[in-house]
C-alpha positions in Angstrom: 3.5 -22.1 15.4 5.5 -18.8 15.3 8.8 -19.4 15.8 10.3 -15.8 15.3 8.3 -12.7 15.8 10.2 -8.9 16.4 9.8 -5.0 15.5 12.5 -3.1 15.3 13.2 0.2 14.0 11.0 3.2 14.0 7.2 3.7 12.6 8.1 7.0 11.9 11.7 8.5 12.6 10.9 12.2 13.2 9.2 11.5 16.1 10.8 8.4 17.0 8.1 6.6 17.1 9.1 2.7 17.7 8.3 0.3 15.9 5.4 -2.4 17.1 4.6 -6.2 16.1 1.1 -4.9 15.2 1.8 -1.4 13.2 0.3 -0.9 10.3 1.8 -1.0 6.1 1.2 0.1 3.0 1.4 -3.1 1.2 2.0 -2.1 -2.2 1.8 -5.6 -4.3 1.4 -8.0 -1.5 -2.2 -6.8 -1.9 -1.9 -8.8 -5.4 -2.2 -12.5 -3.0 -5.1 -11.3 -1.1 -7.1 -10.2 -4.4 -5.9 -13.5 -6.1 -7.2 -15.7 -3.7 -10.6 -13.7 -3.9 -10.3 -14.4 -7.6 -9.9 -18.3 -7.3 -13.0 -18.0 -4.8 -15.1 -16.8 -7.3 -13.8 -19.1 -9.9 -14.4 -22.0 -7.1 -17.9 -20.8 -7.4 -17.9 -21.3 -10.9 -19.0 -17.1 -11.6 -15.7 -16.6 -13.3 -13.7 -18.8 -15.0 -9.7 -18.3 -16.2 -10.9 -18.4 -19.8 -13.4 -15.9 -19.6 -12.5 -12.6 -22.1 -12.4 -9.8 -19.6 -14.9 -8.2 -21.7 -17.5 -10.2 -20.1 -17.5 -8.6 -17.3 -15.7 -5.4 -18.5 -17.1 -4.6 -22.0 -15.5 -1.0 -22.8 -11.9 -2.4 -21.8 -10.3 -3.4 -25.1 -7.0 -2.2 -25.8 -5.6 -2.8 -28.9 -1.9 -4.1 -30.3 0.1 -1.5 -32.3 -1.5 -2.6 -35.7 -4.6 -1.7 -34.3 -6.6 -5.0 -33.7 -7.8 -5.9 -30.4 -7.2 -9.1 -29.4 -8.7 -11.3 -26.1 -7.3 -11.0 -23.0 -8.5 -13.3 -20.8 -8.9 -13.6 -16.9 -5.8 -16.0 -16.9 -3.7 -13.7 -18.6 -4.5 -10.8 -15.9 -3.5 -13.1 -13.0 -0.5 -14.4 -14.7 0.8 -11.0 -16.0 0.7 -12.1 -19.8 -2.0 -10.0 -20.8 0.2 -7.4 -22.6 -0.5 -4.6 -20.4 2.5 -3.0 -18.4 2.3 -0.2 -16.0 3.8 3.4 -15.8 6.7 3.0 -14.3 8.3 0.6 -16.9 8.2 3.7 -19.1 10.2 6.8 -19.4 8.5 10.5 -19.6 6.9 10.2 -23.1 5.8 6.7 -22.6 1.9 6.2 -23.5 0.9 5.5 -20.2 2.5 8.4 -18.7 1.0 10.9 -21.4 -2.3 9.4 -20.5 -1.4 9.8 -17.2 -2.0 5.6 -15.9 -2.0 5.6 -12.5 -0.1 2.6 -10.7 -2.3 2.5 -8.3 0.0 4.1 -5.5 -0.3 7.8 -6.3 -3.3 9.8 -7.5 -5.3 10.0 -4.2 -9.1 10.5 -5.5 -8.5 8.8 -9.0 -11.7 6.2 -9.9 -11.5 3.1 -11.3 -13.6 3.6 -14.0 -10.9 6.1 -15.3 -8.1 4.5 -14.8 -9.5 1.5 -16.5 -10.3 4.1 -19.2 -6.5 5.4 -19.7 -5.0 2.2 -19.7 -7.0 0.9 -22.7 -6.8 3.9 -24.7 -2.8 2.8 -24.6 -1.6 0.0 -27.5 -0.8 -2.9 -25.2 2.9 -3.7 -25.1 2.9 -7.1 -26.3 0.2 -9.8 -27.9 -2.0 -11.6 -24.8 -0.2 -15.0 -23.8 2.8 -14.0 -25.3 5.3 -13.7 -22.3 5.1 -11.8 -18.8 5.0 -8.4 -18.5 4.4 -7.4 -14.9 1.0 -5.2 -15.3 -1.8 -3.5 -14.1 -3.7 -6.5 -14.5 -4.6 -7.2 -11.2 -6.4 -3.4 -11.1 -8.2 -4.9 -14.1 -8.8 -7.7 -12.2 -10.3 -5.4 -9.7 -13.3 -4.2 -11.8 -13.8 -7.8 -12.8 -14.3 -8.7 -9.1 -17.1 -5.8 -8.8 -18.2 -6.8 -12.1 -19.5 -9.8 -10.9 -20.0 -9.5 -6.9 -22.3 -6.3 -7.9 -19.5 -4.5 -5.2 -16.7 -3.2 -4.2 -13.4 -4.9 -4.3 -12.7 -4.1 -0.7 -16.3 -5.7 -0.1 -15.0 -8.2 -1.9 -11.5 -8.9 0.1 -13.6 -9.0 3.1 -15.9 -11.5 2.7 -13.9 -14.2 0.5 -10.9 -13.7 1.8 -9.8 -11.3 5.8 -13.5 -12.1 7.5 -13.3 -15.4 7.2 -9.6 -15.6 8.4 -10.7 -13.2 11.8 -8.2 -11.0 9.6 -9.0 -7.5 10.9 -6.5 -4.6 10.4 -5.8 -5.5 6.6 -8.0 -4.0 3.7 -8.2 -1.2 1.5 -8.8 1.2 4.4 -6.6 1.8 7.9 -7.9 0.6 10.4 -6.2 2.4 13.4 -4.3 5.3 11.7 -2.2 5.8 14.4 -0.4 2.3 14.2 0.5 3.5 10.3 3.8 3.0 10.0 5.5 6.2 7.8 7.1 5.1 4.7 11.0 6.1 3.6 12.8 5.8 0.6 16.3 4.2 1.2 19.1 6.9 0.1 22.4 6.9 0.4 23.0 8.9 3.6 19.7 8.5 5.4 16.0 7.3 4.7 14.1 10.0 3.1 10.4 10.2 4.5 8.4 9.9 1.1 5.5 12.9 0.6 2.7 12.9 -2.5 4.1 13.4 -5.7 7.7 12.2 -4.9 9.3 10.4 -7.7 12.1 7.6 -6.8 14.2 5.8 -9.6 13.1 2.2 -10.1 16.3 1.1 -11.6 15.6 -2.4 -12.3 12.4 -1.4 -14.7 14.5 2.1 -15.6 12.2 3.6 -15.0 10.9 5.8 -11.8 7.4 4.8 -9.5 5.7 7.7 -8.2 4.1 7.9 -4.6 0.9 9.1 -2.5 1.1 7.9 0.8 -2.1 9.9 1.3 -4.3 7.5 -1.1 -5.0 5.4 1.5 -6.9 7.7 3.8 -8.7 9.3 0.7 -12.2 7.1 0.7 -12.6 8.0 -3.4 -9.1 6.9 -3.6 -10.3 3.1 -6.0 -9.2 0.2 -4.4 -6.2 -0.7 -6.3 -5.9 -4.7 -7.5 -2.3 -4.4 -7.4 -1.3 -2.6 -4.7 -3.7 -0.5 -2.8 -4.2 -2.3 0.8 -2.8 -1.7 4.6 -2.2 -4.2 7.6 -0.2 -5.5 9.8 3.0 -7.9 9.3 0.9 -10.7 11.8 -2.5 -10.4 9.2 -0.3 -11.7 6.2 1.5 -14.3 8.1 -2.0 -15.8 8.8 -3.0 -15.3 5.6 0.2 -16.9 3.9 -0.1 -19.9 6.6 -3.3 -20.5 5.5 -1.9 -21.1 1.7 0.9 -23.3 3.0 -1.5 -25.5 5.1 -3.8 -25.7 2.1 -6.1 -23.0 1.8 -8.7 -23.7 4.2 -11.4 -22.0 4.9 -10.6 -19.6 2.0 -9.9 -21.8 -0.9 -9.8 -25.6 -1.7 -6.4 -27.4 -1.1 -6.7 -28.2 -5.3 -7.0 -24.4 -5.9 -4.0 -23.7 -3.7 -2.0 -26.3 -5.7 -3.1 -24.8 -8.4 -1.9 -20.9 -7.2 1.3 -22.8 -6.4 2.0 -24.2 -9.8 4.4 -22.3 -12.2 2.1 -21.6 -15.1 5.4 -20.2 -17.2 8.3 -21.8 -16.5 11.3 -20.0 -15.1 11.8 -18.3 -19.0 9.3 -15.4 -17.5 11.7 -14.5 -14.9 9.2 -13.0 -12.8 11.2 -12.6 -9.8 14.6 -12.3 -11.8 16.8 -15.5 -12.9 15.1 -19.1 -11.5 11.8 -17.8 -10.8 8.3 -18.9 -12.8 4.9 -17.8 -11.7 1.4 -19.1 -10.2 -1.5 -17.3 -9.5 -0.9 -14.5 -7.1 3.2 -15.1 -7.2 6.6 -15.8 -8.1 7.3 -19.8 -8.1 11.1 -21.2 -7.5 11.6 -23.5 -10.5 15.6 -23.4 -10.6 17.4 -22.6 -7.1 21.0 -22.4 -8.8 20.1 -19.4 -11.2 18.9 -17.6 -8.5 21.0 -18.4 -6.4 19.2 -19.2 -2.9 18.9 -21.8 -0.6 15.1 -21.9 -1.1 13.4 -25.5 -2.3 11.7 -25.6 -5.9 8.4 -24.4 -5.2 9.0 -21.6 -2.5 6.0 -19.0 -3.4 7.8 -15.7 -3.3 6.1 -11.8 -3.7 6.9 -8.3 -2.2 5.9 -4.5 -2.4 7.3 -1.5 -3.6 6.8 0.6 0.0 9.4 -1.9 1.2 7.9 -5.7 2.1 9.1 -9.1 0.9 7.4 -12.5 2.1 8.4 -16.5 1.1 6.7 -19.8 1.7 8.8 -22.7 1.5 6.4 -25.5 1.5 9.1 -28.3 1.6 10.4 -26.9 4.6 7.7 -26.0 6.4 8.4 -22.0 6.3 6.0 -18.7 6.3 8.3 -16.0 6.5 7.1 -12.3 6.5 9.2 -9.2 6.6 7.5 -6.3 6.8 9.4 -2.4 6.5 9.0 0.9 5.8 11.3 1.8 3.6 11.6 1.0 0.1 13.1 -0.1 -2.5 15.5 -2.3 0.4 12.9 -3.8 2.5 11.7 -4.9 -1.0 14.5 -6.3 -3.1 17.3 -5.3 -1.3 20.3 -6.7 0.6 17.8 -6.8 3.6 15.6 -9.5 1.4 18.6 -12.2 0.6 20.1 -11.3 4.3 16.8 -12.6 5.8 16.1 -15.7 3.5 20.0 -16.5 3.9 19.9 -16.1 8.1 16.4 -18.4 8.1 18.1 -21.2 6.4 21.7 -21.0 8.3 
């Protein structure tokens, strides 16, 4: 049952074009839950498996640690972000990724997969495999691994493990009614600035900067990005998200869903900041008080950089989904902690 459900706020604010409970978002990471749960399909299936060496599927990707060696990464350290990889905008200007010129999968409209996949393992991973998180470009990785093995495409993929058999329809790795696209912002000081290609906002909590293409998802050679590369509609990932708290059906086995929901690293990783472990596919509450927040241990938490945040508190019986335009607030801002605190009083 919904209990809440409300748009407010412009789609685009130059036209003043409202808001609507079925527009359209870049989703940034909250495509990494959708292309998770694809992942635990095909493990269900038993074609992958979380020990696997990605260079099973992906023989040419084999990035090696400063001293040169290349070590394993496996298929569980891509999903868990403890594979050693990072992403661009962790680093400043002369930072190996950004002299190869790593896409984050949000700018670069046209780029392939192959070559991103390239760049990154030409650059010395940042850290051993299992050795702590490191939020990555693992789930792009994970991306070639999926069409490794389904003999596809990643958005094929999505579809049929994951939005087809949910009657999910306006969320993929393409729009599917451009005009309902909402606009994306970036939240300054004065007033929202509309973000163009090639814009460059601060990321202060990496110190480092994330660099936009809001084009890239109307570009068709654009690759469909693991991390962060699909679109829909606030309504699609509430479904989706219900679906996990009820137990996964008819996407994935209620075991596999307490598996997803399982920190795997104890709240040491601080994946979400103080408090938080990880699962499969996102941030788990393991201490409340560090945080602080009114959440139960266990809420499943994630968000995107073009400004969305989502929480299932499972104790509580809670799916909660904000979707915005305008980044970073409608990601990690005051917006986030205002929501989750007005739910719970």
């Amino acid at each position: 049952m919904v209990a809440y459900r409300r748009a407010a706020g412009f789609a685009d604010r130059e036209s003043q074009k409202p808001m609507q409970t079925d527009s359209i978002f870049r989703f940034a990471s909250v495509t990494k839950p959708f292309v998770t749960a694809a992942v635990m399909r095909l493990i269900e299936d038993g074609v992958v498996r979380l020990d696997d060496p990605v260079t099973r599927f992906l023989p040419d990707f084999q990035p090696r640690l400063s001293d040169g060696s290349v070590p394993v990464i496996s298929i569980r350290h891509l999903l868990t972000h403890t594979s050693g990889l990072g992403y661009p905008f962790q680093e400043g200007s002369d930072g190996h990724y950004r002299r190869l010129d790593v896409s984050d999968g949000l700018d670069q409209p046209g780029l392939s997969l192959s070559e991103n996949l390239r760049r990154l393992a030409a650059a010395p991973l940042t850290a051993a495999p299992g050795s702590g998180f490191r939020y990555s470009l693992g789930m792009d990785v994970m991306g070639g691994v999926v069409e490794s093995v389904t003999g596809g495409s990643l958005r094929d993929a999505v579809r049929k493990l994951v939005t087809d058999p949910l009657g999910i329809v306006d969320t993929g790795f393409a729009v599917a009614d451009v005009e309902r696209l909402a606009t994306n912002y970036f939240n300054s000081e004065s007033v929202p600035v509309r973000i163009t290609d090639g814009m460059v906002v601060p990321l202060d909590a990496f110190n480092g900067s994330l660099t936009f293409a809001p084009s890239r998802i109307l570009d068709p050679n654009s690759y469909p990005s693991g991390g962060g590369g699909m679109v829909g509609t606030a309504g699609d990932v509430l479904h989706f998200l219900e679906t996990i708290r009820l137990g996964g059906g008819p996407i994935l086995k209620p075991e596999t869903v307490e598996m997803m929901a399982t920190d795997q690293l104890g709240p040491q990783a601080a994946a979400w900041g103080p408090g938080w472990g990880f699962g499969f596919g996102w941030a788990v509450l393991a201490d409340p008080h560090a945080v602080p927040s009114p959440q139960s241990p266990g809420t499943l938490h994630w968000a995107g950089g073009y400004g969305n945040s989502w929480f299932i508190d499972r104790a509580n019986a809670l799916t909660v989904v904000a979707m915005t335009n305008t980044a970073f607030e409608g990601m990690s801002g005051k917006f986030v902690s205002d929501i989750r605190d007005a739910v719970y009083n």
